[in-house]
LOTIVEX-654871 format. One line per field, with one value per residue (C-alpha): residue in one letter; chain; z, y, x. Coordinates in steps of 0.5 Angstrom, whole numbers, plus 500, padded with zeros to 3 digits. Layout:
<recs>
code	c(a:...)
unit	c(A:...)
Z	c(Z:...)
Y	c(Y:...)
X	c(X:...)
</recs>
This chain:
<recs>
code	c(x:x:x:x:x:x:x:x:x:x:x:x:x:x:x:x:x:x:x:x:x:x:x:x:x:x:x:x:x:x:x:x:x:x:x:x:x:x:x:x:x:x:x:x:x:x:x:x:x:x:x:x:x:x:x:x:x:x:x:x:x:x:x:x:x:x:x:x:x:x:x:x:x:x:x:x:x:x:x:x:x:x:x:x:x:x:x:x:x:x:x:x:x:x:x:x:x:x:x:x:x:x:x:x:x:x:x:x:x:x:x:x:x:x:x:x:x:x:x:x:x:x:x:x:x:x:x:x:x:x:x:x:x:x:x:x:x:x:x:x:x:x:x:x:x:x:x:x:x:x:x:x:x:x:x:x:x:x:x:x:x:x:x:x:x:x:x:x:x:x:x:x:x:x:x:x:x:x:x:x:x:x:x:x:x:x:x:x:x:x:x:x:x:x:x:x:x:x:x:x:x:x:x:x:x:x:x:x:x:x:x:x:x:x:x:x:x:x:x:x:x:x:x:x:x:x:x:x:x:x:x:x:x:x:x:x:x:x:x:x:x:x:x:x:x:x:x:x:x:x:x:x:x:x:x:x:x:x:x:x:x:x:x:x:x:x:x:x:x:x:x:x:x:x:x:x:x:x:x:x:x:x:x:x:x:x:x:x:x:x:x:x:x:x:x:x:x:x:x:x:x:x:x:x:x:x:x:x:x:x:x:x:x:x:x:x:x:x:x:x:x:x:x:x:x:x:x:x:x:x:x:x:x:x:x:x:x:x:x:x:x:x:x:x:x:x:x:x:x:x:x:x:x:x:x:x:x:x:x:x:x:x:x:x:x:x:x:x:x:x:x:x:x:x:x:x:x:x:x:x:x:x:x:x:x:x:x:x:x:x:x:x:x:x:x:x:x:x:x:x:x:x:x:x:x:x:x:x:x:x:x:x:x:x:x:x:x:x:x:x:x:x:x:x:x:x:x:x:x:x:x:x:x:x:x:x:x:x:x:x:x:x:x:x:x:x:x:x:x:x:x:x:x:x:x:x:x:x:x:x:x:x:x:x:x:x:x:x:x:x:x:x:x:x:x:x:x:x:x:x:x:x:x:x:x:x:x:x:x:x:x:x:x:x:x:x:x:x:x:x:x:x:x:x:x:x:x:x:x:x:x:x:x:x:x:x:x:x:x:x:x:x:x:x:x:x:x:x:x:x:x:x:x:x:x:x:x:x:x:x:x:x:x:x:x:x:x:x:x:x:x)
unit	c(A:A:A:A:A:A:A:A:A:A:A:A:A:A:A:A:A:A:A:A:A:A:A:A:A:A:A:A:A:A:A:A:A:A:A:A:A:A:A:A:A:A:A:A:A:A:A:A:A:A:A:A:A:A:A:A:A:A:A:A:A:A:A:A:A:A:A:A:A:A:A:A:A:A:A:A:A:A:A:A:A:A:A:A:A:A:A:A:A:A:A:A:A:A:A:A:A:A:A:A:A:A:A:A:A:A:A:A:A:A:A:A:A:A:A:A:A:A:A:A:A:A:A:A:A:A:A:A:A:A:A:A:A:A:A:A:A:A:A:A:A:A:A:A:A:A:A:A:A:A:A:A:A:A:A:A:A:A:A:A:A:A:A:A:A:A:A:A:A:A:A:A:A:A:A:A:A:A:A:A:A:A:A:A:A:A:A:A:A:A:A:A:A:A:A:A:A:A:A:A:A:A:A:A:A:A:A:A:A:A:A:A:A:A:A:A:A:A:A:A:A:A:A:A:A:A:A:A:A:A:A:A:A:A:A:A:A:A:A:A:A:A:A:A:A:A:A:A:A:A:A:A:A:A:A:A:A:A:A:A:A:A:A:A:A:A:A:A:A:A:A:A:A:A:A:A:A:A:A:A:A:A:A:A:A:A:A:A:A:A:A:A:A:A:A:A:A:A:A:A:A:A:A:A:A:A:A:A:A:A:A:A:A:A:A:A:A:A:A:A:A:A:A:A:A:A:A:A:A:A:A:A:A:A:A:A:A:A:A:A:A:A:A:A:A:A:A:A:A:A:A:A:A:A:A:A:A:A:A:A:A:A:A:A:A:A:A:A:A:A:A:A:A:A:A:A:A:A:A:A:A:A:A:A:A:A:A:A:A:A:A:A:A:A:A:A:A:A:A:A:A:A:A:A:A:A:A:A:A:A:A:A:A:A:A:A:A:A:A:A:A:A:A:A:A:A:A:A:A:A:A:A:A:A:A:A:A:A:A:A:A:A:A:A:A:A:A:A:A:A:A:A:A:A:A:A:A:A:A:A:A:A:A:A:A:A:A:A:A:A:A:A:A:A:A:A:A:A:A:A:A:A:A:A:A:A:A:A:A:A:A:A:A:A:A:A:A:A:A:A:A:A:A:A:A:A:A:A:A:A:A:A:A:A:A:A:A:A:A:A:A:A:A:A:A:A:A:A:A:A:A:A:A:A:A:A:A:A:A:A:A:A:A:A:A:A:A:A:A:A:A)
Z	c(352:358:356:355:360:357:362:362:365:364:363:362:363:360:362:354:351:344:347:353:354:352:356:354:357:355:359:358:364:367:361:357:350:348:350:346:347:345:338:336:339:335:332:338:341:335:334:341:347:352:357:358:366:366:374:373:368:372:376:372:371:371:373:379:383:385:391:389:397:402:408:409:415:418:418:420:426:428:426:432:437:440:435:439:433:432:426:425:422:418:418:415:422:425:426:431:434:434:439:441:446:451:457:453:450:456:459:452:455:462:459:455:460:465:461:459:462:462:467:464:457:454:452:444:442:435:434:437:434:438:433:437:443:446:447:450:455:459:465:463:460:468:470:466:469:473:472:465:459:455:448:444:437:433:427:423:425:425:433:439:447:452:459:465:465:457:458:464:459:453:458:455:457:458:456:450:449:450:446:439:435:434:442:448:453:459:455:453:445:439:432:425:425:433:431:430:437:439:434:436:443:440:435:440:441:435:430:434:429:433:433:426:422:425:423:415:417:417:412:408:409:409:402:398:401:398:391:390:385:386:391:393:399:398:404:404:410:414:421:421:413:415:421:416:411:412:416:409:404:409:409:402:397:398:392:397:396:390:390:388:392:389:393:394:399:402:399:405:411:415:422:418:416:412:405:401:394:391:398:398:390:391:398:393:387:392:395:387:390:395:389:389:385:389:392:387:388:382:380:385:391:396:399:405:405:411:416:416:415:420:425:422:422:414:412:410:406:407:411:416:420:425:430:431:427:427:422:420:415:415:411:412:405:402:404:400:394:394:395:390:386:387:385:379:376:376:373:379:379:385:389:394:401:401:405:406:400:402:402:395:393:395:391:385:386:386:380:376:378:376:370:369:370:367:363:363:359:362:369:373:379:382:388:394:399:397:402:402:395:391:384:381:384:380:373:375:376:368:367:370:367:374:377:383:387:392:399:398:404:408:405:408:415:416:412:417:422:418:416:424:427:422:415:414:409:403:404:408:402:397:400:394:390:384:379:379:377:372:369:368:365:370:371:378:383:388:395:402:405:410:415:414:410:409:404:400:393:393:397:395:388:392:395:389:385:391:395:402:409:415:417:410:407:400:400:394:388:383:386:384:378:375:376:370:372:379:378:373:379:382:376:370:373:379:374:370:377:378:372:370:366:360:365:369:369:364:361:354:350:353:360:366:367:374:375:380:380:383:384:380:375:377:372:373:381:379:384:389:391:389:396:397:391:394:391:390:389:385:379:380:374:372:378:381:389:392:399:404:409:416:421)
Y	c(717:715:716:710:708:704:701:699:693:690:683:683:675:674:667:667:662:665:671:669:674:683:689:694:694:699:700:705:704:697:695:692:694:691:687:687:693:701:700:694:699:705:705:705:711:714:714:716:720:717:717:712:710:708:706:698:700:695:691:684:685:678:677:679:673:669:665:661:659:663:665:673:673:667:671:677:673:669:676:679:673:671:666:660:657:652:654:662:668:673:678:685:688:683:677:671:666:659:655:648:643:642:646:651:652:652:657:660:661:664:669:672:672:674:681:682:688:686:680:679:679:672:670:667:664:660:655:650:642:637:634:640:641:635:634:640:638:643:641:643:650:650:651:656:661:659:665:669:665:661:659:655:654:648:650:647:651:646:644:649:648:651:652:652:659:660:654:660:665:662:661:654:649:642:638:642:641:634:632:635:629:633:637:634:638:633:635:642:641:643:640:640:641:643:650:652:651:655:661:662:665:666:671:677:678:675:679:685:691:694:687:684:691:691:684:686:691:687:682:687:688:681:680:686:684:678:680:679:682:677:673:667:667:660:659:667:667:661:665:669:673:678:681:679:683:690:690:686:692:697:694:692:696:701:705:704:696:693:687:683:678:672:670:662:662:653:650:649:651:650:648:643:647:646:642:643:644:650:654:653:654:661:662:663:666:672:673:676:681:683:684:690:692:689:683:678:673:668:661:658:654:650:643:639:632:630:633:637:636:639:637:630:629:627:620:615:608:602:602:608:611:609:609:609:615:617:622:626:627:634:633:625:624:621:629:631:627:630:637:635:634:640:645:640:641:648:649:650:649:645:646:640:641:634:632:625:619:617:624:625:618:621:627:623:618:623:627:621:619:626:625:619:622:629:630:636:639:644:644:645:640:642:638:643:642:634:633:625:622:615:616:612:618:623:619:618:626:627:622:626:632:635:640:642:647:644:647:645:648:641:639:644:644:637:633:631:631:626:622:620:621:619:616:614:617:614:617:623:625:624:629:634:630:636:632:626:632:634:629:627:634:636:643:645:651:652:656:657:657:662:662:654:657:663:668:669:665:666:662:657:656:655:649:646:647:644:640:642:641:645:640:641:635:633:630:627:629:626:630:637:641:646:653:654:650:653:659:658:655:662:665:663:656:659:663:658:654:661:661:668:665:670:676:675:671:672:679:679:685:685:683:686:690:687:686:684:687:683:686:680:675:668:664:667:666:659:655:654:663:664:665:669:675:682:684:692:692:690:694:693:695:699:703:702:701:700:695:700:698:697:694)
X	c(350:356:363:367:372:378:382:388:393:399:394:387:386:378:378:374:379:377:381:384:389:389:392:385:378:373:367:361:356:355:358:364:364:370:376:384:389:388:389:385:378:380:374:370:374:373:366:365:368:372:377:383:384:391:390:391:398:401:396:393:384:380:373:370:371:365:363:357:355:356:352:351:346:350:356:353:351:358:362:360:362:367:373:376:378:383:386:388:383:385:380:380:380:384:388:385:390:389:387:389:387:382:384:386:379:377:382:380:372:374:378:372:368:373:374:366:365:357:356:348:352:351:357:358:364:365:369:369:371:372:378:382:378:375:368:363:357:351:357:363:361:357:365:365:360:354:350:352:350:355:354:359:358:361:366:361:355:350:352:351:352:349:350:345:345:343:336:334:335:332:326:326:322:326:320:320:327:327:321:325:329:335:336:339:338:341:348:346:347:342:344:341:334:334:337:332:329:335:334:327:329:336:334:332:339:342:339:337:338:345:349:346:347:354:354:353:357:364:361:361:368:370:367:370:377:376:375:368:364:358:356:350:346:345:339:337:332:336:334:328:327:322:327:333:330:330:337:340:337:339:347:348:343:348:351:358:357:361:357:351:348:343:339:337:332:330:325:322:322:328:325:321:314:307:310:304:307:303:305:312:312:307:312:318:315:313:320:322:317:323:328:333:338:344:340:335:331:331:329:335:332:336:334:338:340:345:348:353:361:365:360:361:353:354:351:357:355:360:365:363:368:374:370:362:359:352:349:343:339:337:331:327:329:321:320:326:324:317:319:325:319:315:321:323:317:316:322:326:334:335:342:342:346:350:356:356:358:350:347:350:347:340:341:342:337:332:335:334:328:325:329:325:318:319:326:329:335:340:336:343:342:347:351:353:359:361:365:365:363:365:367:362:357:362:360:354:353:357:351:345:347:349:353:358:359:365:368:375:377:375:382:386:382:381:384:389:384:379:384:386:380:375:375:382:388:384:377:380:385:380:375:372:374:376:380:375:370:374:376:368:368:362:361:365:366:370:366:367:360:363:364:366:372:375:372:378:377:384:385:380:384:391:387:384:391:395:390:395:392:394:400:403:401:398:392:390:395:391:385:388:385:390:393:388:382:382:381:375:372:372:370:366:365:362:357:355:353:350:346:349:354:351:352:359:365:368:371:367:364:356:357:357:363:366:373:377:384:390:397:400:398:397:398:405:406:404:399:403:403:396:394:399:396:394:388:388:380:374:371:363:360:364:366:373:373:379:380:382:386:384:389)
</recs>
């Protein structure tokens, strides 16, 4: 039998309100063996050997942090590229600046390409947003270079342009283009369902084993920087599984990598697809054949409703938008209720990506019906992003038994934005709507969908706590949950969206002992400081990995 390895801290704050505060915990294996202080585990130390690791003597230990939505593959894709973002990044490995205004995206592009030693390398920049960068088109990027393919992506990921230079070298027919819903090729612009197309001949550069694996690499890094101990890859095989799927074993089932992956693969096909509901059932049962130790496949399983939220591609019911707003469904919704269907009856929990007010309203008329049909309890139906929502929806969620799984950095990204360009201050300030939720008692996480925000639960509490955008405004006060309460929604909430709750997210005898260790304790920097925490690392099932640090 393992020794037992107390550690110890100036705080171990367990997140379990029957003993939500102690300074000791003991750990043998991958297991907490029990919580509370040195002499209060005497029997155990006594029946047993043991060492006390006073490491975190003056750190504070909390449940790994949690990201219940991210996407490994869509960030090991968008890492390599080039950042043209309108708000800065930090990334372990560096700062990227801003970059504001349409010329200056522009001078942006030609800079990159200037410095591309390649002159046949394509160029890949990511974040575009119209908001802060004007309108791209298959014209403007011809401007940039006539020969070298260029390819900007959308802040949102659901929107990519391309240039003259790109349709040659995809070797894409334009009648072939012209003939999918979602792709314009007079303008170069491929959206929603249409990225599909682009992935197809995109796949051979974007994933090849060099760039995708150094891809994961950095993704790596940016997930334990974090502070994360689990994450949800909730779309896991969004490109191309089986070319995916051997680069993402090689890079993350590592005994060096100090965090598990849940895997949520689509319900069905994201380019559309055969949608017989025994194949989709047989097609994600099998994919539990794949499973390892670090990355599991499970009864989770992803459905899209309407387009995506930074794209402004979401389906807004009444009033609209300032201006003319179109959005998508990214799956036509008497599919989606079928498919909804298929997975509800097999017992499936069933995770709906919605951004829009009518998006959500979709999800929830489905929820009901299938309750109606086929009661169910606990069944964890839970609403992904929630971006633009009525209250009456929230209690309608309470009613439903539905759970939420919120991006709350729409609010500090585009709240400012949205308000001036889109929806107006009273929609654009209740935007993840967290104090609606909690009041209604529907069990919430916080995520960050990275790269659609910054991997940093952290920073994910901060705005949930303080609902501030980019340009220093409060956006909907009665919006923000407590100091308390966001930092449940990082850990033990986002575990129970997970289904883990019995395993993670709280530091209790039994579970697995992941911890995240912070260098000062939240609930005495107070909510507005939580941002600003240093994480010294994670303890991933009952090893220590200190972050290195790499500027």
């Amino acid at each position: 039998m393992e020794k037992i390895t107390v550690y110890t801290a100036r705080a171990v704050r367990t997140m379990e309100p029957s003993l939500p505060l102690a300074n000791a915990v003991a750990v043998r294996g991958d297991r907490i063996i029990e919580v509370g202080s040195l002499e209060s585990m005497q029997p155990w130390l006594q029946a047993h050997p043991h060492t006390i690791d006073d490491r975190f003597a003056e750190h504070v230990i909390m449940p790994g942090f949690i990201d219940p939505h991210l996407h490994p593959s869509m960030a090991a894709l968008l890492l390599p590229m080039h950042f043209t973002t309108a708000l800065e990044w930090k990334l372990p490995w560096q700062d990227v600046p801003s970059t504001r205004g349409h010329n200056e995206f522009l001078d942006r592009l030609k800079e990159i390409d200037q410095n591309m030693e390649d002159p046949d390398e394509p160029l890949f920049a990511w974040g575009h947003h119209p908001i802060w960068h004007g309108e791209m088109y298959r014209q403007t990027l011809n401007g940039i270079s006539a020969t070298r393919p260029v390819i900007v992506w959308h802040r949102g990921f659901h929107t990519l342009v391309v240039n003259d230079a790109t349709v040659e070298w995809m070797g894409l027919d334009e009648v072939e283009g012209e003939r999918h819903p979602q792709v314009n090729m007079a303008e170069g612009r491929f959206f929603e369902t249409g990225l599909s197309l682009a992935f197809r001949y995109f796949n051979k550069f974007t994933l090849a084993p060099k760039r995708f694996a150094d891809g994961l690499e950095r993704l790596r890094q940016v997930v334990h920087h974090g502070g994360h101990t689990t994450i949800g890859d909730m779309a896991a095989g969004m490109f191309d599984l089986e070319m995916e799927w051997p680069a993402l074993v090689k890079a993350l089932e590592r005994d060096d990598t100090p965090f598990r992956v849940q895997m949520i693969p689509p319900a069905m096909p994201l380019g559309g697809g055969k949608k017989e509901g025994a194949k989709l059932i047989a097609r994600t049962v099998g994919l539990r054949e794949r499973n390892t130790h670090r990355l599991q496949f499970y009864d989770h399983i992803k459905l899209f409703a309407d387009g995506g939220f930074y794209a402004g591609l979401m389906q807004l019911g009444p009033p609209g938008a300032i201006e003319e707003h179109h959005g998508e469904w990214m799956t036509p919704p008497e599919t989606f209720e079928d498919v909804a269907r298929t997975f509800w009856n097999e017992g499936f929990r069933i995770h709906v990506h919605c951004t829009g007010d009518m998006g959500v309203e979709l999800a929830l008329d489905t929820l009901e019906k299938l309750q109606w049909e086929r009661p169910r309890f606990n069944h964890r139906f839970t609403i992904e992003h929630f971006g633009v929502s009525t209250p009456e929806q929230v209690r309608r969620m309470a009613d439903l038994g539905a759970c939420a799984s919120v991006n709350i950095y729409y609010v500090h990204e585009l709240g400012d934005a949205y308000w001036k360009n889109k929806l107006g201050h009273e929609r654009a300030s209740q935007m993840s709507r967290l104090g609606t939720l909690a009041r209604h008692g529907v069990p919430t996480a916080v995520h960050t969908d990275f790269t659609m925000a910054p991997a940093l639960p952290l920073t994910s509490a901060w705005v949930a706590a303080t609902r501030i955008t980019e340009a220093g405004h409060v956006m909907g006060p009665e919006e923000r949950l407590t100091l308390d309460q966001a930092m449940r929604a990082i850990t033990n909430e986002a575990a129970y969206v997970l289904g883990l709750e019995h395993e993670i997210g709280t530091i209790r005898a039994g579970k697995k002992a992941d911890f995240t260790i912070l260098e000062q304790d939240p609930y005495e920097v107070g909510a507005e400081n939580l941002r600003e925490i240093p994480i010294w690392g994670t303890v991933f099932e009952g090893r220590p990995f200190p972050i290195k640090k790499l500027k």
